[in-house]
Rosetta silent file (secondary structure, phi, psi, omega in degrees, C-alpha in Angstrom):
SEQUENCE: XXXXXXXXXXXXXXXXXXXXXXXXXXXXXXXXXXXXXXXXXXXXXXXXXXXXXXXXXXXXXXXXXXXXXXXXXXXXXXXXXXXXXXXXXXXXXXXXXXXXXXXXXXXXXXXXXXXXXXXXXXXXXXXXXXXXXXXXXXXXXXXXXXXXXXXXXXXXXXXXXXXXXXXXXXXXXXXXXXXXXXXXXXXXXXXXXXXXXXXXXXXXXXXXXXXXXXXXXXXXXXXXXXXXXXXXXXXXXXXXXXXXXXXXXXXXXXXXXXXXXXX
SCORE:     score description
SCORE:     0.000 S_00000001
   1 L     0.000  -44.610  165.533  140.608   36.516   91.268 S_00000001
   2 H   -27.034  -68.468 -153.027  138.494   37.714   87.929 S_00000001
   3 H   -99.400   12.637  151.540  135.773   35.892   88.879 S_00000001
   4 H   -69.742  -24.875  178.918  135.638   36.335   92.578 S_00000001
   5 H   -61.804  -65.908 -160.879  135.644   40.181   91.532 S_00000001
   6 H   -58.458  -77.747 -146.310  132.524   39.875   88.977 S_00000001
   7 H   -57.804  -10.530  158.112  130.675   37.583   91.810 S_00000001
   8 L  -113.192   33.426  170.002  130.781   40.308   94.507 S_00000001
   9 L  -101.741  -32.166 -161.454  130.153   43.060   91.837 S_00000001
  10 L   -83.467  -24.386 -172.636  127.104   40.744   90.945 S_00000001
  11 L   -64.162  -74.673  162.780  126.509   40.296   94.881 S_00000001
  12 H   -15.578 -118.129  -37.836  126.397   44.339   95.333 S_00000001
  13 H  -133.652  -28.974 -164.309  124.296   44.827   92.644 S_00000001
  14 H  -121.613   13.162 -178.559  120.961   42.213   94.607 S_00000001
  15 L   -97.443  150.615  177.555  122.010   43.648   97.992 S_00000001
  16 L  -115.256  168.048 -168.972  119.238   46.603   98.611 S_00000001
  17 L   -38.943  147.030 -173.248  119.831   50.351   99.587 S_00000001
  18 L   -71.193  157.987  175.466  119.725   50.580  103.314 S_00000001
  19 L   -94.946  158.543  165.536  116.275   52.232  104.185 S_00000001
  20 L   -99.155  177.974 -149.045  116.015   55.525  105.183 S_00000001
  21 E  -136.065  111.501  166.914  114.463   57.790  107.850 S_00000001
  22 E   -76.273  135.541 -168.782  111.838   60.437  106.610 S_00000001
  23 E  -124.866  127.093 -178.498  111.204   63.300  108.495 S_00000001
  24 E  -120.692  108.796 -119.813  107.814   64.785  108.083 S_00000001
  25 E  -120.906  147.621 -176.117  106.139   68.300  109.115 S_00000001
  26 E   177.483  133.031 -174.531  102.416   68.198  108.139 S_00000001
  27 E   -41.803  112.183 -168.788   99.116   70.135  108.581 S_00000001
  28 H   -47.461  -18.912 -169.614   97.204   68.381  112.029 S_00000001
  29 H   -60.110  -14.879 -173.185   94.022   68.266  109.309 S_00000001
  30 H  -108.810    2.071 -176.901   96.045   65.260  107.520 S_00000001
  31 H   -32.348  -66.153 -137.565   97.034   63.059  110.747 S_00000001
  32 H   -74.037  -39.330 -162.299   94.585   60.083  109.804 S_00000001
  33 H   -61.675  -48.429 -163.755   95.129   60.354  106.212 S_00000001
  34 H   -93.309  -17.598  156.457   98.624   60.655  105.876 S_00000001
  35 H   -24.173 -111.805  157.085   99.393   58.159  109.139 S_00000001
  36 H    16.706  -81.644  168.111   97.613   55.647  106.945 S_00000001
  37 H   -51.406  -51.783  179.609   99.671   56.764  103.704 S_00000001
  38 L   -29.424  -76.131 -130.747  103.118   56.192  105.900 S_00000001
  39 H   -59.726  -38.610 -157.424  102.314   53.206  107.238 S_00000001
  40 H   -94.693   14.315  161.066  101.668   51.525  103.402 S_00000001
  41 H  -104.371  -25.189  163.859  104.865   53.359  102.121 S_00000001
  42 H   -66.636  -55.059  135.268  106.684   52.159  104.593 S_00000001
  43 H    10.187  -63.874  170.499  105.381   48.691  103.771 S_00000001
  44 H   -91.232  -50.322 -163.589  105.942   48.445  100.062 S_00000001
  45 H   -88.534  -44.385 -173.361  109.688   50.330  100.541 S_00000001
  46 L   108.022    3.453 -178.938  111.106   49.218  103.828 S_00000001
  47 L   -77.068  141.277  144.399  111.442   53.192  104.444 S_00000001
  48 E  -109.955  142.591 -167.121  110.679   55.084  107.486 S_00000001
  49 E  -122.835  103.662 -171.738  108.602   57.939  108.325 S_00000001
  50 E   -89.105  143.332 -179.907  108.825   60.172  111.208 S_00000001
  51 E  -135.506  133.425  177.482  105.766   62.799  111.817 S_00000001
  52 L  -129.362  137.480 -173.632  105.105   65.711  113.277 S_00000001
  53 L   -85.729  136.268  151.130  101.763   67.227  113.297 S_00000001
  54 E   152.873 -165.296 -176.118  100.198   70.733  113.945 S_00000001
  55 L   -57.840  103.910 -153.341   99.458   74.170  112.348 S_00000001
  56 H   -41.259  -73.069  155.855  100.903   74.440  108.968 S_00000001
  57 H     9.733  -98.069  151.294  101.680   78.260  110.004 S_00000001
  58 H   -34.855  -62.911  176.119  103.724   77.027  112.882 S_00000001
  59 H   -75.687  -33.845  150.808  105.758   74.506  111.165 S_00000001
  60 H   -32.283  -69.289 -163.267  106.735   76.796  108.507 S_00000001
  61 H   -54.771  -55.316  167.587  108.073   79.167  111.120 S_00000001
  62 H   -30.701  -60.166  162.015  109.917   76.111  112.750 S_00000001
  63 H   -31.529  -65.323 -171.015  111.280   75.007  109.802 S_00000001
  64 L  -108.676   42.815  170.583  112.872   78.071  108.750 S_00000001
  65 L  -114.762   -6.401  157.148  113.919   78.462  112.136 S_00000001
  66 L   129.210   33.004 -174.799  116.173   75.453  111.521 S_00000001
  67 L   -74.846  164.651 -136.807  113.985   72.462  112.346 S_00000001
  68 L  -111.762   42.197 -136.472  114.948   69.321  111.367 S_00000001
  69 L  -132.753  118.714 -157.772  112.138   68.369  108.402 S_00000001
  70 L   -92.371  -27.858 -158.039  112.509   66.554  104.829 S_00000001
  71 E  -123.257  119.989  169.951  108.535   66.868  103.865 S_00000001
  72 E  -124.023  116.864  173.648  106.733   70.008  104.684 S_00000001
  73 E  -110.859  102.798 -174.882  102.773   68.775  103.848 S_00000001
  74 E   -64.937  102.105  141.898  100.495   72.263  103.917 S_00000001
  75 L    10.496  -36.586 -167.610   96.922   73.575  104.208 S_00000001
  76 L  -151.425  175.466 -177.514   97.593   75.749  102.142 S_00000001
  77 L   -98.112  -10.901 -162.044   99.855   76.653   99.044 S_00000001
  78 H  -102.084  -52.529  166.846  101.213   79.709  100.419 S_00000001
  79 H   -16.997  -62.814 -174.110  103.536   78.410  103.382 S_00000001
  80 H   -76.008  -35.208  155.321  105.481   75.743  101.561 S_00000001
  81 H   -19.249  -60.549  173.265  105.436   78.450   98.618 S_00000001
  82 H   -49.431  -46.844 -179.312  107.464   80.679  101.259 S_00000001
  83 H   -85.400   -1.869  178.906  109.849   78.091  101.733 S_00000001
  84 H   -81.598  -41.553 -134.375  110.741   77.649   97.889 S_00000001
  85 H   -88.852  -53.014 -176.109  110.518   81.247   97.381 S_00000001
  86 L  -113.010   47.282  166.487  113.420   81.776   99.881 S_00000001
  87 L    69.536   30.384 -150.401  115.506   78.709   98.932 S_00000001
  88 L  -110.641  -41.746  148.910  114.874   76.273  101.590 S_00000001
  89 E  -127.540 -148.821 -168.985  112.969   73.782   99.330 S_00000001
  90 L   -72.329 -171.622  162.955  111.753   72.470   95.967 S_00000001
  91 L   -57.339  124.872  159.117  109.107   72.977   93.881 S_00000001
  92 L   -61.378  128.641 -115.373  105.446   72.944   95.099 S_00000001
  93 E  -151.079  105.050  168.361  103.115   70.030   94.851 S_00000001
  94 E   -93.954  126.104  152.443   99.164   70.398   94.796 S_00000001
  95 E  -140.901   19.979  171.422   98.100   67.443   96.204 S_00000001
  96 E  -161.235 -162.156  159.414   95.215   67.086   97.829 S_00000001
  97 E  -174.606  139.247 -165.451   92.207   69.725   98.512 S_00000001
  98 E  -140.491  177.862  179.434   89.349   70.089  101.187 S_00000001
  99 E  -164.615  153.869 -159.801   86.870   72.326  102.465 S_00000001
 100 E   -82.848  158.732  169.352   85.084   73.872  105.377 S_00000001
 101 L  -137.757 -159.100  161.123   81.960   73.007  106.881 S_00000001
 102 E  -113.054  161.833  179.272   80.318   73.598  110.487 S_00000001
 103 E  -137.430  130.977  147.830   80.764   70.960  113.161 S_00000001
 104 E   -78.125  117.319  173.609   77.468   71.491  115.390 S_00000001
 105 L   -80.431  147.281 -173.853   76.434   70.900  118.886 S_00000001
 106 L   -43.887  156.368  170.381   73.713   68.236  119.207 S_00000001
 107 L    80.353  -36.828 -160.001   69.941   69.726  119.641 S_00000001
 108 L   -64.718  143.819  178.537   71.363   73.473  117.863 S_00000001
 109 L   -92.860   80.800  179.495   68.811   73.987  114.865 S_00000001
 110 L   -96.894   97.604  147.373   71.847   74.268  112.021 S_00000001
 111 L  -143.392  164.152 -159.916   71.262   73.913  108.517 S_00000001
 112 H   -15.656  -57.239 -161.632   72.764   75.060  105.047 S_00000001
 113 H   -74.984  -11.052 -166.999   70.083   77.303  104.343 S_00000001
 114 H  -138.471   32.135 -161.899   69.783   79.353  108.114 S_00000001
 115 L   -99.561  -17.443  173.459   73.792   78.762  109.012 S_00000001
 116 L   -84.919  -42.780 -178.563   74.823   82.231  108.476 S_00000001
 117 H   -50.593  -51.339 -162.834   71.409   83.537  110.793 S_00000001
 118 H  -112.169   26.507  154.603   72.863   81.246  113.480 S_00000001
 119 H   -94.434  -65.896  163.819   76.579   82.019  112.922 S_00000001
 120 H   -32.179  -11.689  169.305   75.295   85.684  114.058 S_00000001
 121 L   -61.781  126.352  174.930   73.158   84.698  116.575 S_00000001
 122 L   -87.139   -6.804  153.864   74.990   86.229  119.703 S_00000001
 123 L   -79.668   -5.664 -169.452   73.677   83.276  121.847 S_00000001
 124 L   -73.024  131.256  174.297   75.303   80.959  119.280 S_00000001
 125 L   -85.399  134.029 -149.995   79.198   80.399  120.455 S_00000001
 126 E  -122.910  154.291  165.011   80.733   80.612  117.019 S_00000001
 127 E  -139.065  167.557 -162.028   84.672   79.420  116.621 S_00000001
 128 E  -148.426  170.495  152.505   87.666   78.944  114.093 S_00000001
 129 E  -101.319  179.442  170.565   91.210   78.369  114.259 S_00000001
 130 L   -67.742   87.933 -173.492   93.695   80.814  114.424 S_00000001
 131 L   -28.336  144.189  179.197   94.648   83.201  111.363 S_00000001
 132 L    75.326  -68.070 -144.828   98.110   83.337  110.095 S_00000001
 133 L   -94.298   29.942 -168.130   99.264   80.722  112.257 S_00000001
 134 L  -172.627  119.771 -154.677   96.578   77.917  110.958 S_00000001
 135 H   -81.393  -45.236  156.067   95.305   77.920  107.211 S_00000001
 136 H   -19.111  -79.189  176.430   91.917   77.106  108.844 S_00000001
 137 H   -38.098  -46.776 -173.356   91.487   80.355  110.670 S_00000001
 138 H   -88.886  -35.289  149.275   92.183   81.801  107.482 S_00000001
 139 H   -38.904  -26.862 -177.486   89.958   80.351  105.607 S_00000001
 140 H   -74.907  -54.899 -161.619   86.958   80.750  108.221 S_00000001
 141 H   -57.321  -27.273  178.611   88.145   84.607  107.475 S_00000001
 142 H   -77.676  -24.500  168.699   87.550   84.246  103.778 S_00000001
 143 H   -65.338  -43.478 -171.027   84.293   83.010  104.508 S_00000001
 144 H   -86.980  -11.431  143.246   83.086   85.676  106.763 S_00000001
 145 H   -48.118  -60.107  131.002   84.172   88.139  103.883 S_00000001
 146 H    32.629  -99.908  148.153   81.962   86.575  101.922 S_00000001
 147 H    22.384  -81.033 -168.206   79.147   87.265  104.254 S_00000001
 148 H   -64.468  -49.278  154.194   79.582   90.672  104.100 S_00000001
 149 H   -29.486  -70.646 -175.936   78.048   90.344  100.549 S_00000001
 150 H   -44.208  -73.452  170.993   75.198   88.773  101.751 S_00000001
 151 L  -112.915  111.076 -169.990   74.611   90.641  104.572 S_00000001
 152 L   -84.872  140.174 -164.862   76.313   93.946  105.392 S_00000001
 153 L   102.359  -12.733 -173.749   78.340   94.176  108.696 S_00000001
 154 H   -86.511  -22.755  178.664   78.580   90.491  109.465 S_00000001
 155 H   -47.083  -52.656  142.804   82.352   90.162  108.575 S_00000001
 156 H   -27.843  -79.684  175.670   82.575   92.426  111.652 S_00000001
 157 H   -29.735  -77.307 -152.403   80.296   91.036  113.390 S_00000001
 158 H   -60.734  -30.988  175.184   81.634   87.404  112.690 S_00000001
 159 H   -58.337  -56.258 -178.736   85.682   88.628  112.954 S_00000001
 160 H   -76.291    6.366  153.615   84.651   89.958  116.187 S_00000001
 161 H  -106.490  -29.903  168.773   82.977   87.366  117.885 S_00000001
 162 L   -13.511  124.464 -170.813   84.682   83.961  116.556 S_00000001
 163 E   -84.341  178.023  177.488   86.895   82.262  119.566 S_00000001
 164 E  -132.252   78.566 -156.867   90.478   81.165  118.139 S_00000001
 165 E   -90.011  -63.561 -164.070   89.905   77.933  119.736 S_00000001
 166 E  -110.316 -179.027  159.547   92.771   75.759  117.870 S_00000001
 167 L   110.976  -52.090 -151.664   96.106   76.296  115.657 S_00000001
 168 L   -71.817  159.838  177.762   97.454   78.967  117.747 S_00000001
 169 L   -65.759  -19.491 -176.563  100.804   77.779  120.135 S_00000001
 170 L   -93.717   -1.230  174.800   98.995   78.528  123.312 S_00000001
 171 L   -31.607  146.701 -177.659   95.803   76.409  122.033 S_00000001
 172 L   -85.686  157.763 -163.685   94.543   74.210  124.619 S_00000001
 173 L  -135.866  129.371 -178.850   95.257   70.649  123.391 S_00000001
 174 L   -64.767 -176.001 -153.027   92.936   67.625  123.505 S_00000001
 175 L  -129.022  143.842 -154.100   93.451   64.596  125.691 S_00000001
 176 L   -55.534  177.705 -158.892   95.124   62.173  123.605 S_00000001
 177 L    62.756  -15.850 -176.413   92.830   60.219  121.345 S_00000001
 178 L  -116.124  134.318  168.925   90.278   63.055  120.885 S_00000001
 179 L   -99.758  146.377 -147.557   89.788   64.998  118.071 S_00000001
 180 H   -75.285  -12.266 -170.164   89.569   68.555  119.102 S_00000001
 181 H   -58.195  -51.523  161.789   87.309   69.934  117.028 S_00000001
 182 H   -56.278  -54.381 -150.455   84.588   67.410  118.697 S_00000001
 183 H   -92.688   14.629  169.901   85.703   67.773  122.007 S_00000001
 184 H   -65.461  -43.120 -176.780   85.949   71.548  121.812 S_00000001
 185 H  -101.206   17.874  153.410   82.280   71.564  121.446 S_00000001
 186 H   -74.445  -11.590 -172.878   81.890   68.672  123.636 S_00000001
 187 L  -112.363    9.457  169.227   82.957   70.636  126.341 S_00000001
 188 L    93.347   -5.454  166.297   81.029   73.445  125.653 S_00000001
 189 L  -108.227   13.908  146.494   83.014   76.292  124.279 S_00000001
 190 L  -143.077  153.430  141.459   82.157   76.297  121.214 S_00000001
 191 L   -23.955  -75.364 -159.612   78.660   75.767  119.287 S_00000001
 192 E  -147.207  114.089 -175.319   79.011   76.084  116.319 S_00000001
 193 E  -119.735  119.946 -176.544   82.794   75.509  114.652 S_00000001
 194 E  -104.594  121.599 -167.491   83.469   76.096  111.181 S_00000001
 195 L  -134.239 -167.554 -171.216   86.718   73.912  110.335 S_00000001
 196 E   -67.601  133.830 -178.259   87.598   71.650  107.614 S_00000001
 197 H   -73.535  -18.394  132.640   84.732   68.936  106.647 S_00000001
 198 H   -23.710  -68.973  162.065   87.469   66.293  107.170 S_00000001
 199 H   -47.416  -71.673 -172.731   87.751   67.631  110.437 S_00000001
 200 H   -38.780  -77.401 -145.743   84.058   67.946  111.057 S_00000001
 201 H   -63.583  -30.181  174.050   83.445   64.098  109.947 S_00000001
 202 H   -61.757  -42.415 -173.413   86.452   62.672  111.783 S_00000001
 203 H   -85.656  -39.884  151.403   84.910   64.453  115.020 S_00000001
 204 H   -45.541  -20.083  143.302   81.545   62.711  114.442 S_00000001
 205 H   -22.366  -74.780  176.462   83.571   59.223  114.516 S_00000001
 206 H   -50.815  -45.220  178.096   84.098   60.410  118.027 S_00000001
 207 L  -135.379   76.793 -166.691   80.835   62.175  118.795 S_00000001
 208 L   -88.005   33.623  173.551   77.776   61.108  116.702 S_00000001
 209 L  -121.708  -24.927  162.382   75.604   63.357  118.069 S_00000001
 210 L   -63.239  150.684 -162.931   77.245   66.194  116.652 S_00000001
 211 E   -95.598  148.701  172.790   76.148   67.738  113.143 S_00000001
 212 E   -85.780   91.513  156.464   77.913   67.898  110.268 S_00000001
 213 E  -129.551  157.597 -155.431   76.781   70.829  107.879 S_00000001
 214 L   -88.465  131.675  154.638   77.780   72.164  104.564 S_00000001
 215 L   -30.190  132.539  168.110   78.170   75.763  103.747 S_00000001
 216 L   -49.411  152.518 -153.272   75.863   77.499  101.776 S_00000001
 217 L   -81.769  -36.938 -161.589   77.279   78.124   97.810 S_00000001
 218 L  -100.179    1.356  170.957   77.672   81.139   98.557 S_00000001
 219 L  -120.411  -10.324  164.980   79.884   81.191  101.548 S_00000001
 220 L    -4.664  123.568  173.704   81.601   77.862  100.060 S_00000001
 221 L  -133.259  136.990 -168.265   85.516   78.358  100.717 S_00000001
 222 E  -106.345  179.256 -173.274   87.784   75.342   98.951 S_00000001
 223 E  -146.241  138.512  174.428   91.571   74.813  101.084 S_00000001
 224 E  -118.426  166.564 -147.572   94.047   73.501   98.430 S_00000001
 225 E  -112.943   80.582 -173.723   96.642   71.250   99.802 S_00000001
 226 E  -105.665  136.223  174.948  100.878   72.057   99.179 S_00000001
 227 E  -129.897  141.873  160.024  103.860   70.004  100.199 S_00000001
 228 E  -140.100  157.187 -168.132  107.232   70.629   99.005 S_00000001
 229 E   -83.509  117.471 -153.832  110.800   68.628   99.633 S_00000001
 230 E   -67.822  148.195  156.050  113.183   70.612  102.135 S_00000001
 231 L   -68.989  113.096  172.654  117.094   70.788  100.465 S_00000001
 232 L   116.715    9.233  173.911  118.940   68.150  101.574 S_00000001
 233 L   -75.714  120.557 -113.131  116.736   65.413  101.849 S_00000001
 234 L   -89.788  169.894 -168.095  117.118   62.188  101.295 S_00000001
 235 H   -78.868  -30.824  170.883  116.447   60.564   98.600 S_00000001
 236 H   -23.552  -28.303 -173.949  113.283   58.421  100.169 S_00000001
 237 H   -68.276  -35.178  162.520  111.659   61.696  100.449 S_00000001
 238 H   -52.461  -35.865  179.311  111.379   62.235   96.958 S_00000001
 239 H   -93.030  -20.447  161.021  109.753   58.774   96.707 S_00000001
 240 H   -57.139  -33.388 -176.557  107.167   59.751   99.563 S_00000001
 241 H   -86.692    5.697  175.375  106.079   62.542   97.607 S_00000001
 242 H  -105.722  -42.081 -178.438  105.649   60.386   94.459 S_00000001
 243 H   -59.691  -47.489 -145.823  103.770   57.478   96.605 S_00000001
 244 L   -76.551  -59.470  163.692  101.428   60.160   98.053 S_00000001
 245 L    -7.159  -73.160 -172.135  100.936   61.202   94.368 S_00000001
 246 L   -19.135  163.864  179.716  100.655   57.804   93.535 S_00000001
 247 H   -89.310   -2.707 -172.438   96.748   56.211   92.694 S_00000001
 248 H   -85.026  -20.954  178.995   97.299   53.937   95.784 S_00000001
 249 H  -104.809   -3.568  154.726   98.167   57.292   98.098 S_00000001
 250 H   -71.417  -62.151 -165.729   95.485   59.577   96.718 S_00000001
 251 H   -63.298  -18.623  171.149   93.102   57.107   97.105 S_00000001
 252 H   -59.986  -36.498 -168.754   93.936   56.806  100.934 S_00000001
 253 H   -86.531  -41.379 -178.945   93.301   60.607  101.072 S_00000001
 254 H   -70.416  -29.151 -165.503   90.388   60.475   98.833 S_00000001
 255 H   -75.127  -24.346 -176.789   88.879   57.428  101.678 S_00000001
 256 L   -75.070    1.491  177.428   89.421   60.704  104.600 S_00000001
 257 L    99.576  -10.578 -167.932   87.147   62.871  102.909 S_00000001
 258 L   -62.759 -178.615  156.107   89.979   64.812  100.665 S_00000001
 259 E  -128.142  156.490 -178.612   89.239   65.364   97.053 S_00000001
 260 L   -45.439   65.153 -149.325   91.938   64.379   94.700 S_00000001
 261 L   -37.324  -28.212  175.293   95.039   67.268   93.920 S_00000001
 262 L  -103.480  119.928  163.640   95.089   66.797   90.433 S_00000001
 263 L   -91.722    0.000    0.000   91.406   67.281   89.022 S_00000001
């Protein structure tokens, strides 16, 4: 009876933990990257990872409207910050960090040095995402402050003409497969879109006629990247956020154009 005892104490002990089911809220700017990171944590752990995508903005408000979300991965630092702040999860997590560019329609004469002349050009169409509810938007806004140094009055200028293309809840949404940024200005309403350089490069994948170009030093804006773990979450979640850490889940983020969270 002893040693029928030890030998399923010893069985228990080599059977393993059932996997679990992650549920994860995340900025749309990290689809490819963090897809990618899932799939090769689910892989090494036997874990699953459910995702939902879209404007960090939005899925904060969702969240701590009682949505159902173990991971909240940000844009920004100040959203999941919000949710720590008022007790809904852990500690905040820099982990990854990007920055804007322009994404250019083919033929438009764009480059570093004349990108502010032809964000002001009133034949140029010039677009962003949507402030407050998309970390994007607000960044494009920090930029056209900026500007205003440079040149006085375009932060007007640029607040008031800039479309609010993406982010927002009523955004028009791209036909599956497309990234929108491309096929916003493939379709002609925007120009000239200054979004994430992630963004930008992913929508040249797609459209390789459109330009890529880098901000000028002086309108330069960096986006730092926060996720923190909702209360009550299981424990897998804790080990997503350590894999993503991890040098095998940075470098997946680092292959998407990111820079690194920890410098």
């Amino acid at each position: 009876m002893r040693v029928g005892a030890i030998a399923l104490a010893m069985l228990a002990m080599t059977v393993p933990a059932a996997a679990e089911t992650v549920q994860l809220y995340a900025a749309g700017s990290l689809k490819t990257a963090l897809t990618e990171v899932a799939k090769a944590f689910e892989t090494k752990t036997g874990n699953k990872v459910e995702t939902k995508y879209g404007a960090s903005g939005v899925l904060r408000k969702e969240i701590t409207d009682g949505a159902k979300a173990d991971i909240f991965a940000s844009a920004n630092m100040e959203h999941p910050q919000a949710l720590n702040d008022d007790g809904t999860s852990g500690p905040v997590v820099l982990f990854a960090r990007n920055k804007l560019c322009a994404l250019v329609k083919p033929g438009l004469d764009v480059t570093t040095e004349n990108l502010l002349a032809r964000m002001l050009d009133d034949k140029v169409k010039l677009a962003t995402s949507t402030p407050r509810a998309d970390p994007a938007g607000d960044y494009a806004l920090e930029s056209f402050t900026k500007a205003e140094a440079l040149k006085p009055g375009a932060q007007e200028r640029l607040e008031r003409k800039a479309r609010k293309l993406t982010g927002g809840k009523d955004s028009a949404v791209a036909p599956a497969g497309r990234a929108v940024y491309g096929w916003h200005v493939d379709e002609g309403r925007a120009d000239l879109f200054i979004t994430y350089c992630t963004n930008a490069l992913e929508a040249r994948k797609q459209y390789p006629a459109q330009q890529v170009v880098d901000l000028p030093e002086a309108l330069s804006v960096g986006a730092d990247y926060g996720l923190t773990v909702i209360d009550g979450a299981p424990v897998a979640a804790q080990e997503f956020v350590e894999f993503i850490l991890s040098a095998e889940g940075q470098k997946i983020l680092v292959s998407h154009g990111f820079a690194p969270g920890q410098i």
